[in-house]
C-alpha positions as CSV (number, residue, x, y, z in Angstrom):
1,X,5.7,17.4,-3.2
2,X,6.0,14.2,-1.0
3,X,8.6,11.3,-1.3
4,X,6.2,8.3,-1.9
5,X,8.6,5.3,-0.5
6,X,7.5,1.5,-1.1
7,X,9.7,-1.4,0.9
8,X,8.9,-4.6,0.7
9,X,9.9,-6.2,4.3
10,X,9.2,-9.5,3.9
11,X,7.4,-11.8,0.5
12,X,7.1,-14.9,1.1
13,X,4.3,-17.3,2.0
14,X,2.9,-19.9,4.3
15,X,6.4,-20.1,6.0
16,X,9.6,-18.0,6.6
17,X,12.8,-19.2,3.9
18,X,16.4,-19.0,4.0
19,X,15.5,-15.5,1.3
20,X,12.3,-14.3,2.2
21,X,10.6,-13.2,5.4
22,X,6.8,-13.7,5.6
23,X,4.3,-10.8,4.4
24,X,4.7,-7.2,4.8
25,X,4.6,-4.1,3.0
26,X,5.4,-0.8,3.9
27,X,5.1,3.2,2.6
28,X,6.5,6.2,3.8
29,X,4.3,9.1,3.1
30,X,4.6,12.7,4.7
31,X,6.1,11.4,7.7
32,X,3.6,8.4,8.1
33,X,4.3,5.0,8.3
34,X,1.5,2.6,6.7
35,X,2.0,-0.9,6.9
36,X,0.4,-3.7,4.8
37,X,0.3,-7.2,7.1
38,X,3.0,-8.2,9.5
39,X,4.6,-11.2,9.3
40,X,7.0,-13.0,11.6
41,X,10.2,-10.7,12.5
42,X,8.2,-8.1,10.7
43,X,10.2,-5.2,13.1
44,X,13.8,-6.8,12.6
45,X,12.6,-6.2,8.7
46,X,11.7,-2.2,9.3
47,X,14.8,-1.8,11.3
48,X,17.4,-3.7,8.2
49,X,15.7,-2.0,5.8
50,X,15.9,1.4,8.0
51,X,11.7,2.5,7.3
52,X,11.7,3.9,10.9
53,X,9.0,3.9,13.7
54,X,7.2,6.7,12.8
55,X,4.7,8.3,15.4
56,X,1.9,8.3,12.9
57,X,2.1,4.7,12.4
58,X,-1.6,2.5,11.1
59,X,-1.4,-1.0,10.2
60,X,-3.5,-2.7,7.6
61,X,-4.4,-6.4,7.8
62,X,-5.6,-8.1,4.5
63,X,-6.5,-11.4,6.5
64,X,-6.0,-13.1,9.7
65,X,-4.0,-16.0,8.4
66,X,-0.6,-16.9,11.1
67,X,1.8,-15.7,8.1
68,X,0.1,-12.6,7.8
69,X,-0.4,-11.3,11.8
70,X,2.0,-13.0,13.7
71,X,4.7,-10.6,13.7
72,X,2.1,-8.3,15.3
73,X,2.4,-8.7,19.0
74,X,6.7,-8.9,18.4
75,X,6.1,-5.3,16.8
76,X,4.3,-4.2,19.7
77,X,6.0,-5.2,22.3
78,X,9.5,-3.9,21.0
79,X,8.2,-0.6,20.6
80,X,7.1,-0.8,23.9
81,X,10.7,-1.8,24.9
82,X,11.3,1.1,22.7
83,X,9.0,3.7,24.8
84,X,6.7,4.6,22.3
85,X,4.0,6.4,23.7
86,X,2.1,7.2,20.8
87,X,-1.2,5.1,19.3
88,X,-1.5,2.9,16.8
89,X,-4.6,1.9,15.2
90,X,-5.1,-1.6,13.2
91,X,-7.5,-2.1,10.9
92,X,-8.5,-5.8,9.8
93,X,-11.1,-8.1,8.6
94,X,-14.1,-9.5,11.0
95,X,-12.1,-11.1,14.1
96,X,-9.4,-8.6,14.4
97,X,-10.6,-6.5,17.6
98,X,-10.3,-10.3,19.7
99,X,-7.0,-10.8,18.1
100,X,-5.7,-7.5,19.2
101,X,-7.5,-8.1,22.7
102,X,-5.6,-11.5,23.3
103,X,-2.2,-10.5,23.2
104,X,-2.8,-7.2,24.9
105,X,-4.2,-9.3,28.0
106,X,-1.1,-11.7,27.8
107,X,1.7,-11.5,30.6
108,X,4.5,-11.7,28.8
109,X,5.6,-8.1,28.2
110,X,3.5,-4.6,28.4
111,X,2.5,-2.6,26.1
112,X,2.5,1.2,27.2
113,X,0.6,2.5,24.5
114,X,-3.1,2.7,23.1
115,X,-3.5,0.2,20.8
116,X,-6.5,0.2,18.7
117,X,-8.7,-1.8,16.9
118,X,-10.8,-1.3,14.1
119,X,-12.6,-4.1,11.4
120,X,-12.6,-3.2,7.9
121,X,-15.9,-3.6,5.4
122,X,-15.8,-2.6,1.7
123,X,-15.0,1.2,1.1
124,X,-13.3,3.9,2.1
125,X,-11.2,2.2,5.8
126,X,-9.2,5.2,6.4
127,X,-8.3,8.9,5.5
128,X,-5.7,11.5,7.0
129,X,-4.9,15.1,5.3
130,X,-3.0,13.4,2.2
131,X,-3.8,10.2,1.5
132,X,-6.7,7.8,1.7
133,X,-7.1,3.8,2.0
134,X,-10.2,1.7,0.5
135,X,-10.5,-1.6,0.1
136,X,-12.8,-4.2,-1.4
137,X,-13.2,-7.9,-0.7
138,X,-10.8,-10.3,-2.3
139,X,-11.3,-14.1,-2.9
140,X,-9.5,-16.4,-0.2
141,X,-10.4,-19.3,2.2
142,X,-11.5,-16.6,4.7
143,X,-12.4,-13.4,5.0
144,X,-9.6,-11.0,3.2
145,X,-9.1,-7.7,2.1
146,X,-7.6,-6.0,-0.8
147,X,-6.2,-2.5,-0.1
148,X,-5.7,0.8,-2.0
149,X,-3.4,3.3,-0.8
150,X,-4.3,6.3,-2.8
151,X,-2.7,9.9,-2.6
152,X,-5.3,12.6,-2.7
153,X,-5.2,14.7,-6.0
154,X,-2.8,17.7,-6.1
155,X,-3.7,21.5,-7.2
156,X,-3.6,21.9,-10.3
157,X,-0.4,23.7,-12.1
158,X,-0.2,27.8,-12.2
159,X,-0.5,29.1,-15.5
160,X,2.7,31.2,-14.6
161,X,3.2,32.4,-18.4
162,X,-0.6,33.7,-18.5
163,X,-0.4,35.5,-15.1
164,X,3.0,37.2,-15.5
165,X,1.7,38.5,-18.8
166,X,-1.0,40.0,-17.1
167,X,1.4,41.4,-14.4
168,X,-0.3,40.0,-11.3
169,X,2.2,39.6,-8.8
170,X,3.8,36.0,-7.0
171,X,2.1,35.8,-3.3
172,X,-1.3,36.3,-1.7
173,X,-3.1,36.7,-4.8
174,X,-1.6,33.7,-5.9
175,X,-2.8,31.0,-3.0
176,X,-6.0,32.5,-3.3
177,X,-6.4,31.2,-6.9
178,X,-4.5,28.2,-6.1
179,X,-8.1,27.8,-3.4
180,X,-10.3,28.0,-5.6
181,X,-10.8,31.6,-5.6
182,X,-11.3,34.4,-8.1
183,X,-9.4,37.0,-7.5
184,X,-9.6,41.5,-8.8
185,X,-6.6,42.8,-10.2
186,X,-6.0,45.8,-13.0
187,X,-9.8,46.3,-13.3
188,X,-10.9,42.8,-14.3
189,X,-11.9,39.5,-12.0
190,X,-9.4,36.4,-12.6
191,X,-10.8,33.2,-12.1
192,X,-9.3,30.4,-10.7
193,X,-10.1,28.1,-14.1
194,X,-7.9,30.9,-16.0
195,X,-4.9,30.8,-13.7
196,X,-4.8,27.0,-12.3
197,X,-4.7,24.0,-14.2
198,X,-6.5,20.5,-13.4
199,X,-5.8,18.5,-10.4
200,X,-3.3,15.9,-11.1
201,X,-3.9,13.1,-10.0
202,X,-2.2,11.5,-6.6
203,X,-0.2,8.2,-7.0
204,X,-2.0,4.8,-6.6
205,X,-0.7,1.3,-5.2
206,X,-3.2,-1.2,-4.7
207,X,-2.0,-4.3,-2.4
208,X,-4.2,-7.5,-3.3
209,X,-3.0,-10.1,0.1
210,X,-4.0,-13.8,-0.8
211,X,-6.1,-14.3,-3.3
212,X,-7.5,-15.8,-6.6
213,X,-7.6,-13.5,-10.3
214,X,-10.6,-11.3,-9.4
215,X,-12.9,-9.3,-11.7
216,X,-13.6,-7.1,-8.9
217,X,-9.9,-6.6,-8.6
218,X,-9.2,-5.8,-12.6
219,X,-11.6,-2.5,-11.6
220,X,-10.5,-1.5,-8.3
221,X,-6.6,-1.2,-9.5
222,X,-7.8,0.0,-13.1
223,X,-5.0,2.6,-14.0
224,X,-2.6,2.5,-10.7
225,X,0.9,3.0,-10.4
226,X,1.8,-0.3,-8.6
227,X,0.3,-3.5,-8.6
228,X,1.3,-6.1,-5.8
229,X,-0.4,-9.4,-6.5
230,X,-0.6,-12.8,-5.1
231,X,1.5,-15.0,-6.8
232,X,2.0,-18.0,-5.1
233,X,2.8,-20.9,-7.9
234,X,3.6,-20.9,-11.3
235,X,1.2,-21.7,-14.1
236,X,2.1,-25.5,-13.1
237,X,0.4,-25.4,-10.3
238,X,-3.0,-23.4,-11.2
239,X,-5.5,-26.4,-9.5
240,X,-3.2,-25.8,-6.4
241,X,-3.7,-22.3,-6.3
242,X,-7.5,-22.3,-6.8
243,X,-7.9,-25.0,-3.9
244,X,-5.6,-22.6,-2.0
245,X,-7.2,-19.6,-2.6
246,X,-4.2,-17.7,-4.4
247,X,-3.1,-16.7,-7.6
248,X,-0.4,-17.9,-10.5
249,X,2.2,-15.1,-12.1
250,X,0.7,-16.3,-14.8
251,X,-3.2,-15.0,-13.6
252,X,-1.3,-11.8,-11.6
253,X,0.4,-10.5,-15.2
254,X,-3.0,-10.8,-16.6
255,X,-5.6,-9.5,-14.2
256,X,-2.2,-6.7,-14.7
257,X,-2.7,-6.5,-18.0
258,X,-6.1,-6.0,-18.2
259,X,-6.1,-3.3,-15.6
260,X,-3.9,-1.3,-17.0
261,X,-1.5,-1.2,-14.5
262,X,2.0,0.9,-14.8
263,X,3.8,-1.3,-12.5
264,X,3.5,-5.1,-11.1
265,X,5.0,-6.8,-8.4
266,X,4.4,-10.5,-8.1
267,X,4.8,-11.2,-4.1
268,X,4.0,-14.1,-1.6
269,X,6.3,-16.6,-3.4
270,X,6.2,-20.0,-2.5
271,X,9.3,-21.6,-0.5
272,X,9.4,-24.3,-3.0
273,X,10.8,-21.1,-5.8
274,X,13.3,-20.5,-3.2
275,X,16.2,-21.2,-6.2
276,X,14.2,-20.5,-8.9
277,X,11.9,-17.5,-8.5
278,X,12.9,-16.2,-12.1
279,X,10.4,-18.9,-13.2
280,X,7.4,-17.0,-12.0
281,X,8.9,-13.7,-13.4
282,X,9.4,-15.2,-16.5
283,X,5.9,-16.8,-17.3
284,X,4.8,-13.1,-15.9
285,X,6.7,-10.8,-18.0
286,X,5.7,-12.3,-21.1
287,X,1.6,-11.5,-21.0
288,X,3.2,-7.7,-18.6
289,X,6.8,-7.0,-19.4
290,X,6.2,-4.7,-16.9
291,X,6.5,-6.8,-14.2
292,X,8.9,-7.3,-11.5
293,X,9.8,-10.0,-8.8
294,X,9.5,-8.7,-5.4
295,X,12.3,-9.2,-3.0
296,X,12.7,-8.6,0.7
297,X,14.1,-5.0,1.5
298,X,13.5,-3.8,-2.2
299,X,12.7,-0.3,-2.4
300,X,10.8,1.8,-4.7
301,X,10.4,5.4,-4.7
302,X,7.0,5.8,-6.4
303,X,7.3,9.0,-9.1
304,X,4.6,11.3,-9.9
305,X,2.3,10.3,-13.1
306,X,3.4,12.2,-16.3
């Protein structure tokens, strides 16, 4: 089994405050780093909140807005004052590969390593051996993504009880079963469907970046573990936030609600809430009690489903 680690390194919005840093996200998964937007100071976040520079390290960008990318060329840049040698790739919306390309072509520092990048449409953007990302458009003032980072199903569990009463020994036999395989043993064939139960299913966090309540969103995070929604301004403030392109705690709990969710974090809090963010998590947790107020270096280590 893998430890499934959720940080938030910075969740504010539109500008840096005395409490939160500007957006990013990250997850440690089977020695991976994965990391949601990257806001101002983004790499003096990772290193406080001790997340590492992993050598399998992608970035995801939900939109090209300052507050969301400008901590990129700082990241780079110290890992390159770091020695890293290994790639990174970053994924974004339509623009990103110039973005990348202007700071790489600046003279201000070097960057010794491959940096790559790649846009993102609808779909699936990304998949290694464990886990895979998808993402769908959201609704902002440009284009924007909203991300899914979704653990691939597991093997089902052995039906231990069933195959010790049958004798068959722990080992080969076993993994083959585990495969897929059917298997001979005391003069009858054991299939896999006898032996191993369903896949369970892999843990879920879906990451919505700036945006307005979404239908498309209520499906695409139908049933996930974690939630982390836009919520910039409290119910007060809904005319703002529509103008804006971004959502109300009130609107996050219930597009929350009505997918279902286990788990919701409001994030990208206005400065303005900066000594009263309990205001948003209190309009929230009334329509999803299950909701919780992000905060910069909280950490959440994401359990299996039941």
């Amino acid at each position: 089994m893998s430890t499934l680690r959720l940080t938030f390194l910075g969740t504010g919005g539109g500008t840096p405050s005395i409490s939160r840093g500007l957006p990013s996200i990250s997850i440690n998964f089977s020695g991976e780093l994965i990391l949601f937007d990257c806001g101002e100071s983004t790499q003096r976040q990772m290193m406080k909140a001790g997340v590492g520079f992993k050598s399998k390290f992608t970035i995801f960008l939900t939109h090209l807005h300052g507050d969301h990318v400008l901590g990129i060329p700082g990241l780079l840049y110290t890992l390159s004052m770091l020695d890293r040698r290994d790639p990174i790739v970053i994924y974004g919306p339509r623009g990103v590969e110039e973005f990348v390309e202007m700071f790489k072509m600046t003279r201000y520092g070097k960057i010794q390593f491959k940096v790559e990048a790649r846009r993102v449409r609808e779909g699936l953007v990304h998949e290694s051996r464990d886990y895979v990302v998808e993402a769908i458009r959201s609704n902002h003032t440009i284009e924007s993504f909203c991300y899914m980072f979704r653990e691939k199903d597991r093997i089902g569990k052995m039906n231990v009880e069933y195959l010790e009463s049958i004798g068959l020994p722990r080992g080969p036999l076993w993994g083959k079963l585990q495969k897929g395989e059917s298997v001979e043993w005391g003069g009858r064939e054991i299939k896999p469907e006898e032996a191993v139960g369903p896949p369970r299913r892999g843990r879920r966090i879906v990451y919505t970046g700036d945006t307005t309540p979404d239908d498309k969103i209520v499906e695409f995070a139908r049933d996930v573990d974690i939630l982390i929604h836009d919520s910039t301004f409290d119910s007060s403030f809904e005319k703002e936030a529509a103008e804006q392109g971004h959502s109300t705690s009130i609107q996050a709990a219930e597009v929350a609600k009505r997918a279902h969710v286990k788990r919701l974090y409001l994030f990208h809090i206005s400065p303005r809430y900066d000594r009263n963010p309990e205001k948003l998590l209190l309009e929230a947790i009334k329509i999803f009690p299950e909701t919780y107020l992000a905060e910069d270096f909280l950490s959440y280590l994401v359990p299996y489903p039941v």
